[in-house]
C-alpha positions in Angstrom: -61.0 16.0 32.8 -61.2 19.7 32.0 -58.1 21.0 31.0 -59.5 24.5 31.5 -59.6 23.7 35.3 -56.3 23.2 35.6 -53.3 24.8 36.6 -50.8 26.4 34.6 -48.3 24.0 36.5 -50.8 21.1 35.6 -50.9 21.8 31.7 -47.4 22.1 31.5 -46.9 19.0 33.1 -49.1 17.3 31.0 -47.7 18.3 28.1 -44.0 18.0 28.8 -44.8 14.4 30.5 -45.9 13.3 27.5 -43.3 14.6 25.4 -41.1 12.5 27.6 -43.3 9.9 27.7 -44.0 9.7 24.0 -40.3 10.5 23.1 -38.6 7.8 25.6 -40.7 5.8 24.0 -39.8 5.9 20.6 -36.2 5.7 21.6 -36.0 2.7 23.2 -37.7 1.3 20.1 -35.4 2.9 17.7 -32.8 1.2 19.8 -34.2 -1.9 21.2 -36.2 -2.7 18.5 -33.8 -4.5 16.0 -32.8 -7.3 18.6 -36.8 -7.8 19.9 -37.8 -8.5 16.2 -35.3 -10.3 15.9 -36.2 -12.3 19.0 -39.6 -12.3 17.5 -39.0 -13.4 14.1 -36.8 -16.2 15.8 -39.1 -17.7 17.9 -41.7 -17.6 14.9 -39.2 -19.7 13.1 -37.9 -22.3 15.2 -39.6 -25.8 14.8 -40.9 -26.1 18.9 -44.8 -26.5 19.8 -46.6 -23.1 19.7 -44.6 -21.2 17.2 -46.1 -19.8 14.1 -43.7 -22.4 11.8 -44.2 -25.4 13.9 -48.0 -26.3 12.4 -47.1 -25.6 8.8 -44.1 -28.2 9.3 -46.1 -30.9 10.8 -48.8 -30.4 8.1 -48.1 -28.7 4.9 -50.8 -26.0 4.5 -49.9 -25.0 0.8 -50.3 -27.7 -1.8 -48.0 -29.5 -3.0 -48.5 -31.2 -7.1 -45.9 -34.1 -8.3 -46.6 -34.5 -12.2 -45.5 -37.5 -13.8 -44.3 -37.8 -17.3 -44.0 -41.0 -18.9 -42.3 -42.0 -21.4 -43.7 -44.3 -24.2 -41.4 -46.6 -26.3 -42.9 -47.0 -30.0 -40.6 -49.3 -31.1 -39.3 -51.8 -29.0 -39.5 -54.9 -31.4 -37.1 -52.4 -33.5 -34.9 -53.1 -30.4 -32.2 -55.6 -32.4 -31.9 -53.9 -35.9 -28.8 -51.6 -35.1 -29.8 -49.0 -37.6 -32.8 -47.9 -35.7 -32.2 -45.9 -32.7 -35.0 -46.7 -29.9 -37.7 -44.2 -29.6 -39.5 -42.3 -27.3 -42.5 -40.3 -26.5 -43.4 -38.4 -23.8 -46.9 -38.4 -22.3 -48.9 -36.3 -19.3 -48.7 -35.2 -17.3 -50.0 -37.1 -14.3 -50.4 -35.0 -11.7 -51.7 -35.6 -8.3 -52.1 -33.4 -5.3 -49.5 -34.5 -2.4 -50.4 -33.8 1.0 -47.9 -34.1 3.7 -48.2 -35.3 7.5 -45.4 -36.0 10.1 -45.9 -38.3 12.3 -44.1 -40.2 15.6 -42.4 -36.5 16.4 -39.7 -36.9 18.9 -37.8 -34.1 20.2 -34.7 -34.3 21.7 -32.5 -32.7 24.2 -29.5 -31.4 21.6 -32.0 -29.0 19.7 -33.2 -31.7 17.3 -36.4 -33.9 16.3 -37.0 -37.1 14.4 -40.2 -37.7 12.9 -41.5 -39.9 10.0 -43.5 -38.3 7.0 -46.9 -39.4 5.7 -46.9 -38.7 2.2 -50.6 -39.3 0.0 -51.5 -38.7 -3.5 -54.5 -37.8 -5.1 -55.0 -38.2 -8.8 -55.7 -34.3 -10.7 -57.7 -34.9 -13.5 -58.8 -31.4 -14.1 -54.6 -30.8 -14.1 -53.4 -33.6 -15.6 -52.9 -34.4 -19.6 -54.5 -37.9 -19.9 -55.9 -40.5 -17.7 -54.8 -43.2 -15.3 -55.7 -45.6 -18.1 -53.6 -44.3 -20.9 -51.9 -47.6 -21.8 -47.7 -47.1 -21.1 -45.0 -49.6 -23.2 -41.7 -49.4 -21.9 -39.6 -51.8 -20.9 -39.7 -54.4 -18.2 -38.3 -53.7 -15.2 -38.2 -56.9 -13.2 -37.0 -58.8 -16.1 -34.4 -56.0 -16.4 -33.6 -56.2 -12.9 -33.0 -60.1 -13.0 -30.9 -59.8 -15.9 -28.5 -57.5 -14.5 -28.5 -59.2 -10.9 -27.4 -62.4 -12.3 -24.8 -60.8 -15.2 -21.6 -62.1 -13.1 -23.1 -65.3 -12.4 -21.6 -68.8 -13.8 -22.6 -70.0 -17.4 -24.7 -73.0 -15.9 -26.6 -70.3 -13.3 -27.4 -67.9 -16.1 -28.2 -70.8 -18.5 -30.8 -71.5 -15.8 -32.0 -67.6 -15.4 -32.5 -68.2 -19.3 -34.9 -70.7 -19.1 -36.8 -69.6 -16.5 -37.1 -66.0 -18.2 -38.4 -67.3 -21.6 -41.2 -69.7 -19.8 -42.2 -67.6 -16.4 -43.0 -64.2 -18.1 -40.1 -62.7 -18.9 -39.9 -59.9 -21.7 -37.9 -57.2 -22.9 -41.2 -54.7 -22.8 -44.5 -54.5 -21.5 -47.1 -52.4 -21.7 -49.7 -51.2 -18.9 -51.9 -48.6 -17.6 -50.4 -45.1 -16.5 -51.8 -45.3 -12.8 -50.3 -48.8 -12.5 -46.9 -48.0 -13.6 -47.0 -45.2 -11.1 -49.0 -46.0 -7.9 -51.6 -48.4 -8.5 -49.3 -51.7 -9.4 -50.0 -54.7 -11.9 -49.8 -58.1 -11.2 -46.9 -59.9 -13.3 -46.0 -63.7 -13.9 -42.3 -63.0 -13.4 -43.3 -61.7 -9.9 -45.5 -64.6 -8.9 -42.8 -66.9 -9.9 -40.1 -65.3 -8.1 -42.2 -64.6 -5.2 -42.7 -68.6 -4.8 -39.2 -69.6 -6.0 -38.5 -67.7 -3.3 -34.6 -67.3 -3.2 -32.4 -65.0 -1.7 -30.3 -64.0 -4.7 -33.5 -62.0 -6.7 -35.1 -59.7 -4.1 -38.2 -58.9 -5.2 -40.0 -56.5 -2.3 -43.1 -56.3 -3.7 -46.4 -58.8 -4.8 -47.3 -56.3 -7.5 -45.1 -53.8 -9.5 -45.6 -50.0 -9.6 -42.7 -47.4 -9.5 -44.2 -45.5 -6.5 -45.6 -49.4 -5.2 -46.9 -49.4 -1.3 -45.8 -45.3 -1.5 -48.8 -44.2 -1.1 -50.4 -43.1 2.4 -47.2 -44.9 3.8 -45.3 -44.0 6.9 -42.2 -45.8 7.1 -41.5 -45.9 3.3 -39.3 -42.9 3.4 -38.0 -43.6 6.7 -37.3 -41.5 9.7 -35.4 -37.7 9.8 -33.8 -36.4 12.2 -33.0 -32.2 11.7 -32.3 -29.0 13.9 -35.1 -27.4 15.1 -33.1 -24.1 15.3 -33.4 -24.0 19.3 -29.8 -23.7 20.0 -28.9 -22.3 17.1 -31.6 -20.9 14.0 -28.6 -20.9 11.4 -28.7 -24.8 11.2 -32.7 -24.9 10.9 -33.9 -27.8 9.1 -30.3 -29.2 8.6 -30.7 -33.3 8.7 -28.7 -35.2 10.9 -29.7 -38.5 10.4 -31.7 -40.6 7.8 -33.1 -44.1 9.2 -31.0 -42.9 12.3 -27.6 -42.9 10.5 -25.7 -40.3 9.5 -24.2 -42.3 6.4 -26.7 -43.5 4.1 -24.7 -46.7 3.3 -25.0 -46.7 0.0 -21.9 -44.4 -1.3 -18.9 -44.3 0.8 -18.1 -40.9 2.3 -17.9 -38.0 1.6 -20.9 -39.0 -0.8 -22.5 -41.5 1.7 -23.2 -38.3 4.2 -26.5 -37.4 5.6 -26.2 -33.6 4.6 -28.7 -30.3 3.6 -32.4 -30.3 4.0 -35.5 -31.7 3.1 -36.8 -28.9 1.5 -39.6 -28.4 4.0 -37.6 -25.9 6.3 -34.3 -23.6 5.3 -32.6 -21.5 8.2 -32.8 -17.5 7.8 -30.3 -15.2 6.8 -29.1 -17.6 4.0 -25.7 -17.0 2.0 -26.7 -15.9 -1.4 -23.4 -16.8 -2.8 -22.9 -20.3 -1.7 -24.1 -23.6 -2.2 -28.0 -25.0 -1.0 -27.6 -28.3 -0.6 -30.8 -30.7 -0.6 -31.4 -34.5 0.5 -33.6 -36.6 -2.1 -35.0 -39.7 -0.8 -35.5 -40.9 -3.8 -32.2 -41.1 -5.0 -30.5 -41.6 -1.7 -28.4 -38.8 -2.3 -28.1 -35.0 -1.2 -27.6 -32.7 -4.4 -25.8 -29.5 -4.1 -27.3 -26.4 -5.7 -25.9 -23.4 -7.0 -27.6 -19.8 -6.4 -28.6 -18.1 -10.2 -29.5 -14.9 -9.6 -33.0 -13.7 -8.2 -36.7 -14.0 -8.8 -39.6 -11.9 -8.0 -42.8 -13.3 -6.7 -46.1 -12.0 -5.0 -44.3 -9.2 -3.8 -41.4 -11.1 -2.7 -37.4 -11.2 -4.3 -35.9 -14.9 -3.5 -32.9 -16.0 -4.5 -33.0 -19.1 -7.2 -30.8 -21.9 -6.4 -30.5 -24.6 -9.5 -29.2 -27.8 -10.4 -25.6 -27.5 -12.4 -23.2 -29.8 -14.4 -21.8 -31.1 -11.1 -24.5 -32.0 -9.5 -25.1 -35.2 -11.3 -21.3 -35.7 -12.1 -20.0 -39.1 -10.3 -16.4 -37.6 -10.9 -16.0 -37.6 -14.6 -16.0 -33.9 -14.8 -15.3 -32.9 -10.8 -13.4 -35.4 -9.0 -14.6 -34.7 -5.7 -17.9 -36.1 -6.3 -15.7 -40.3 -7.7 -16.9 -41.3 -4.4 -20.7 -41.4 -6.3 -19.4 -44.0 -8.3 -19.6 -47.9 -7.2 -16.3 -49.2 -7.5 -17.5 -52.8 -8.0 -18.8 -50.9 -11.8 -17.0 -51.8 -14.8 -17.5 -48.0 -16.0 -18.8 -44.6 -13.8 -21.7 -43.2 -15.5 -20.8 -40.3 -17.3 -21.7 -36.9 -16.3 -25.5 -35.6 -16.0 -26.5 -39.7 -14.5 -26.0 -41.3 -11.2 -26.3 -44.6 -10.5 -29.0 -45.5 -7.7 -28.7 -49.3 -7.8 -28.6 -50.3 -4.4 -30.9 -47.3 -3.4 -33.5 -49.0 -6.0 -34.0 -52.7 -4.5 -30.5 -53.3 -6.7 -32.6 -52.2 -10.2 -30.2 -50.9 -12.9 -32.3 -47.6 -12.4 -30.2 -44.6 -13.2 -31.0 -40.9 -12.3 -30.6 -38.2 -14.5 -32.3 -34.5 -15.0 -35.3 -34.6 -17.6 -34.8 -35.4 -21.2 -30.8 -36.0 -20.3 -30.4 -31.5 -19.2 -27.0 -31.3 -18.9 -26.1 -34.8 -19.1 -23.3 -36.2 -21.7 -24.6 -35.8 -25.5 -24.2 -39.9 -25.6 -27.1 -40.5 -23.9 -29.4 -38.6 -26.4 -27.3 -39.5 -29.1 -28.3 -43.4 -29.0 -31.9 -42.9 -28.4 -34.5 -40.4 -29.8 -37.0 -37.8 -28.6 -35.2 -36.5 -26.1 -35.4 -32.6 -26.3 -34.1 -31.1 -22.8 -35.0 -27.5 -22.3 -33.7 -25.6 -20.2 -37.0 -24.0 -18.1 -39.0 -27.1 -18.4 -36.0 -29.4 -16.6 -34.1 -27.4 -14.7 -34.2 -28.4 -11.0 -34.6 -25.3 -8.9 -35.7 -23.6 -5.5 -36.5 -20.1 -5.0 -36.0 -19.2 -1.0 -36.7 -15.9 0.2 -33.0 -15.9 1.8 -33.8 -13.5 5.1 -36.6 -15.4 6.3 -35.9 -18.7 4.6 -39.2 -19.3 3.2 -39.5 -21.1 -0.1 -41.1 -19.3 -3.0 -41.3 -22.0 -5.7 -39.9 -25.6 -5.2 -39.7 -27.7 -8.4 -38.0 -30.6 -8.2 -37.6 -32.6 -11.4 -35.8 -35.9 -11.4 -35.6 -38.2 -14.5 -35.8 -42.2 -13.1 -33.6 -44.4 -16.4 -33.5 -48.0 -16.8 -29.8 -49.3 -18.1 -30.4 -52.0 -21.2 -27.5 -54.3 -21.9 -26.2 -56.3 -24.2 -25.7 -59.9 -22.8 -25.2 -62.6 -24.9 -26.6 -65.2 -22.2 -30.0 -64.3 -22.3 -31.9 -64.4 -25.1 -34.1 -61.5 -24.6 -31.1 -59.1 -24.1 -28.8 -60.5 -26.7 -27.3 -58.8 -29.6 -29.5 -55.4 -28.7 -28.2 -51.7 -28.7 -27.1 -50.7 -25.3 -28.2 -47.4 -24.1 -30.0 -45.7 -21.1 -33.5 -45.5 -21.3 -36.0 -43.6 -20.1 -38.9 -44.5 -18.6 -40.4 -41.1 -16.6 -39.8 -37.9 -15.0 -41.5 -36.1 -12.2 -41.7 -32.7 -10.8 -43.2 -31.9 -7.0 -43.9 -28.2 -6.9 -45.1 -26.3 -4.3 -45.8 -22.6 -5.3 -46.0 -20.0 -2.3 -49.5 -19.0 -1.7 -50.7 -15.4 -1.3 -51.6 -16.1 2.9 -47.8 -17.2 3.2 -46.7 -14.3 1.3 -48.2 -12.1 3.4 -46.8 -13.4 6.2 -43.1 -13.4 4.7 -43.5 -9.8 3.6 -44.7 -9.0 7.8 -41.4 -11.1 9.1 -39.5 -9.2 6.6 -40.5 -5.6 7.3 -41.1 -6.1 11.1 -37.8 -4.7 11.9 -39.1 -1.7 10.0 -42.3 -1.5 10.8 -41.0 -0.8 14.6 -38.4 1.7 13.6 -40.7 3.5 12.3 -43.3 3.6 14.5 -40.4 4.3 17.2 -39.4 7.8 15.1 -43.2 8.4 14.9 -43.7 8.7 18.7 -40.0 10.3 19.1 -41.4 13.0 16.5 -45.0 13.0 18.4 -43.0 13.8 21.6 -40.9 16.3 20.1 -44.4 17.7 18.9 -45.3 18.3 22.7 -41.9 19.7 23.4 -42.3 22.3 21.1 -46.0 23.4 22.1 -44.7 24.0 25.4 -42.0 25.8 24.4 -44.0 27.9 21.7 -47.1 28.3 24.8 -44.1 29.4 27.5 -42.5 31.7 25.1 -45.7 33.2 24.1 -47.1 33.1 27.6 -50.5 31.5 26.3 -50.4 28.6 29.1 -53.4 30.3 30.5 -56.7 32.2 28.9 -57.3 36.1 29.2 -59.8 37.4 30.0 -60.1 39.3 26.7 -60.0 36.1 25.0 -62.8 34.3 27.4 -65.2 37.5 26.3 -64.2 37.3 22.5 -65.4 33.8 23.0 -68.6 34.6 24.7 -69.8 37.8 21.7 -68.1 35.6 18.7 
């Protein structure tokens, strides 16, 4: 078009149209923006088929490393001489790359979805300290198990267990390959015999023995989740509902039985930075409250850290809300820093603790040695970006014990020093990557990002308001003449 053909009417309407145009514009953004980000960054979030969360739920896209640290006992035929405290050294880690699927997704009509979770390991060498065939002692856990299974029985019963222990392969230590004791498994005589003895009272699960046995690439072994998708309402995102489709996990009664907080793969937005997080580990059966500890800075991103306190793993010695963690059938509650996971552990005297004993009562470093709990390397934490949710670091660390007790009736276990011991610790980390950052930081700014353009257009269409005005008042709407044959001799 050529402006000079037009009409003084034309020009001006041109340029006052699209100050309007350009200024109505940027109003309604400046006004309506805030509630269609928000709309926006809602949909993004929710966990429904074709938003930008839903893929990276159903398949992690970041990855994930669980390091194992083993614990190696030097001195186990020291076990009965009551001057000599058992010792231990830690080895790895171990740490292999963990990639995450779910599976058998179900939604439902209240705004929730159950699914199962694929979960495969792949050994790190280039990451790890040590091979799969370092060789591992530490004590023997089905012989353990046994032992403690059978502790109430009758004289005559455990006069039989006894026997059967000393001639079938039982032991008060054993010592095997790193990747067996973790995923690979080793076959054992105990296990044979118990396996054909065949008797209800000593469940063993399992045809070889590994701590993370028929884990690997398994569906069902974690069982089934049911959590909000944040439909109905975003601020219960990711909150489980049911675990194995209960709400009670039926092995603590309630308040401490409850299927409650999150698996850690999905947190809702707009999170209270001064209460509680509050996470559901499957491998101790349990949900763990976390308190917030100030803030972190990463890739450009502040989240707010959330770690694991003194009353986390306290079963009521310290806060008596949490005595319902205790099994009253025990003789005496673990003290404070170790839970017992018993019947979440095939009925195993396994005990969970943080690493090295962190914050756990001095008694259970006291009676063994080379424990040496720091506070960066054990702390269990989670960094979550709290306006958007998104985790910025995840590391989980969970110490996995095994209780040894003196009992007179058994000749492997008689007359030793009692304590906890322990036999690994693992960490699953999952560090934010710079592609996830990125989009954080756009979620995060997008209300901004559209209030600003909004003023930008306002300002552009005050910019043609006031070149109207300045052309009306100066009455250059239309060339002169003059000017047209300055034009032509310049």
């Amino acid at each position: 078009m050529c402006c000079n053909c037009c009409s003084v009417t034309q020009r001006k309407a041109w340029v006052y149209g699209l100050g309007t145009v350009f200024a109505a514009l940027g109003i309604l953004l400046i006004v309506m923006w805030p509630s269609w980000s928000e709309s926006i960054i809602n949909n993004n979030l929710v966990l429904v088929e074709g938003s930008e969360s839903y893929d990276s739920w159903k398949q992690a896209p970041i990855p994930i490393y669980l390091s194992f640290y083993m614990f190696n006992w030097t001195n186990p035929e020291e076990i009965h001489n009551p001057n000599v405290k058992p010792n231990f050294v830690e080895l790895g880690p171990y740490v292999y790359l963990e990639k995450h699927s779910k599976e058998n997704i179900t939604h439902h009509e209240n705004g929730t979805v159950t699914y199962y979770e694929r979960r495969s390991w792949f050994f790190d060498a280039s990451r790890s300290n040590g091979t799969e065939d370092d060789l591992i002692t530490t004590a023997h856990p089905i012989t353990a198990t046994v032992a403690d299974e059978m502790r109430h029985s009758n004289k005559l019963i455990k006069k039989v267990i006894n026997f059967m222990l000393n001639r079938e392969g039982g032991s008060l230590a054993t010592t095997q390959k790193a990747g067996d004791w973790i995923f690979h498994g080793y076959e054992d005589r105990l296990i044979d015999f118990l396996n054909l003895f065949n008797t209800s009272k000593i469940n063993i699960p399992y045809t070889k023995f590994a701590w993370l046995a028929d884990r690997n690439m398994s569906l069902e072994y974690d069982g089934s989740f049911t959590i909000y998708t944040g439909e109905n309402d975003l601020s219960k995102l990711g909150q489980l509902t049911h675990w194995n489709r209960r709400n009670e996990t039926g092995f603590y009664p309630a308040p401490c039985g409850t299927v409650n907080g999150t698996t850690g793969d999905s947190f809702p937005p707009n999170l209270d930075t001064t209460g509680e997080l509050t996470l559901f580990v499957t491998d101790t059966c349990r949900f763990m409250n976390l308190k917030p500890n100030g803030t972190i800075t990463r890739l450009g991103l502040t989240a707010t850290e959330w770690v694991g306190t003194e009353e986390t793993l306290d079963s009521g010695e310290n806060y008596p809300i949490q005595q319902c963690f205790c099994d009253p059938k025990q003789e005496v509650c673990p003290k404070t820093g170790v839970v017992d996971c018993k019947k979440c552990r095939d009925n195993a005297p396994i005990y969970a603790s943080f690493p090295h004993f962190y914050l756990a009562d001095e008694s259970y470093r006291n009676a063994i040695t080379g424990m040496n709990p720091d506070y960066e390397k054990h702390r269990f934490r989670i960094a979550v970006e709290p306006f958007t949710g998104i985790p910025l670091n995840i590391d989980g660390r969970v110490q996995i014990n095994l209780m040894m007790t003196r009992d007179k009736d058994y000749d492997i276990y008689r007359d030793i020093n009692e304590f906890l011991l322990p036999l690994f610790w693992f960490e699953q980390s999952a560090p934010l990557t710079e592609d996830f950052a990125r989009k954080a930081k756009l979620l995060i700014n997008l209300e901004s990002y559209g209030r600003y353009f909004g003023i930008a257009l306002t300002c552009l269409g005050g910019i043609f308001f006031i070149t109207g005005i300045t052309l009306t008042l100066t009455k250059r709407w239309k060339r002169s003449v003059s000017d047209d044959e300055d034009m032509l001799t310049n």
